[in-house]
C-alpha positions in Angstrom: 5.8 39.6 90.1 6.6 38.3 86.4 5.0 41.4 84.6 7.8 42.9 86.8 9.9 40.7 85.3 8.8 41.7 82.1 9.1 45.3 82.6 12.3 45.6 84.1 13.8 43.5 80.9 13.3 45.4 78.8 16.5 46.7 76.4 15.6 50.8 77.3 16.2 51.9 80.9 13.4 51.7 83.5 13.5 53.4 86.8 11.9 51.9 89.2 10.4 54.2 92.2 10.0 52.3 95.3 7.7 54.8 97.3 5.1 55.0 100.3 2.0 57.4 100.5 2.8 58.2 104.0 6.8 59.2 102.6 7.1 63.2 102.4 10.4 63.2 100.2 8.4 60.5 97.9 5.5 63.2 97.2 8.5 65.6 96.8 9.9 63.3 93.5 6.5 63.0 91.9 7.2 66.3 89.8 10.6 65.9 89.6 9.6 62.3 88.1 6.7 64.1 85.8 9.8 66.3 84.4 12.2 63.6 84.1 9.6 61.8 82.2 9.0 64.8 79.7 12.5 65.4 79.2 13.2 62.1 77.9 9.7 60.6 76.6 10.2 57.3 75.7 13.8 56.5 75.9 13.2 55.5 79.7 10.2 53.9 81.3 9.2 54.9 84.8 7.1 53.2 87.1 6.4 53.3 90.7 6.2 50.3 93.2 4.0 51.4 96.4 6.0 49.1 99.0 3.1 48.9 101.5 1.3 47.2 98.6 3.8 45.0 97.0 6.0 44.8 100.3 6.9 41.2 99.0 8.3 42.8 95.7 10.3 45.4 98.4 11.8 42.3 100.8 13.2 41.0 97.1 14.9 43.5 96.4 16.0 44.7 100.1 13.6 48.3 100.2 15.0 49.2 103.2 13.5 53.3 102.8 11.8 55.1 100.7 12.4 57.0 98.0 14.5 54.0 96.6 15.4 54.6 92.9 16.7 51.4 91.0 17.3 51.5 87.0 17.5 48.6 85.4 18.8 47.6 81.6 17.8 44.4 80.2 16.6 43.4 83.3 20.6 44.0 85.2 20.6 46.4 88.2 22.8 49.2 86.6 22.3 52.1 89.3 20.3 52.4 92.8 20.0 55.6 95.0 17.8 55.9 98.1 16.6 59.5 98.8 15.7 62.4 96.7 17.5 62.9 93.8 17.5 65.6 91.4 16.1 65.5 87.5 19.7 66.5 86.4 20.9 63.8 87.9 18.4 61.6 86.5 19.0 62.3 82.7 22.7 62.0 83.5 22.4 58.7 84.6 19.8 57.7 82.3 21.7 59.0 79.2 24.9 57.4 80.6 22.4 53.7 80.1 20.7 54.5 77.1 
């Protein structure tokens, strides 16, 4: 939990992916995810939270389904988004933080 904590506060964006391995549209974002991250290198951080694993970490921050999609800046909440969402929308929102 407190390398999370470290991670999330960091001053670039992170988007957190709060996925299952059982969760079709979560295998669906992993290229979308590998784009995103090619796109904008290291001006975001991405990591990915498996929720039956670290299902403590998911009650905290009320991982209701999966995908979930939180960014945080500096360790604030700035955007959240369950479902699949697309790279464009990504880098908009991203770029909008950075």
């Amino acid at each position: 939990m407190s390398n999370f904590l470290e991670i999330i506060n960091q001053p670039k964006p992170v988007l957190v992916d709060f996925f299952a391995e059982w969760c079709g549209p979560c295998k669906m974002m992993s290229p979308i995810l590998k784009e995103l991250k090619a796109e904008l290198g290291d001006e975001v951080s991405i990591i990915k939270i498996d929720v039956d694993k670290n299902q403590s970490l998911a009650a905290k921050y009320q991982v209701r389904g999966v995908p979930t999609f939180v960014l945080y800046k500096n360790g604030n909440q700035v955007w959240r988004q369950s479902g699949v969402v697309q790279k464009n929308e990504f880098v908009s929102i991203i770029n909008s933080f950075s």
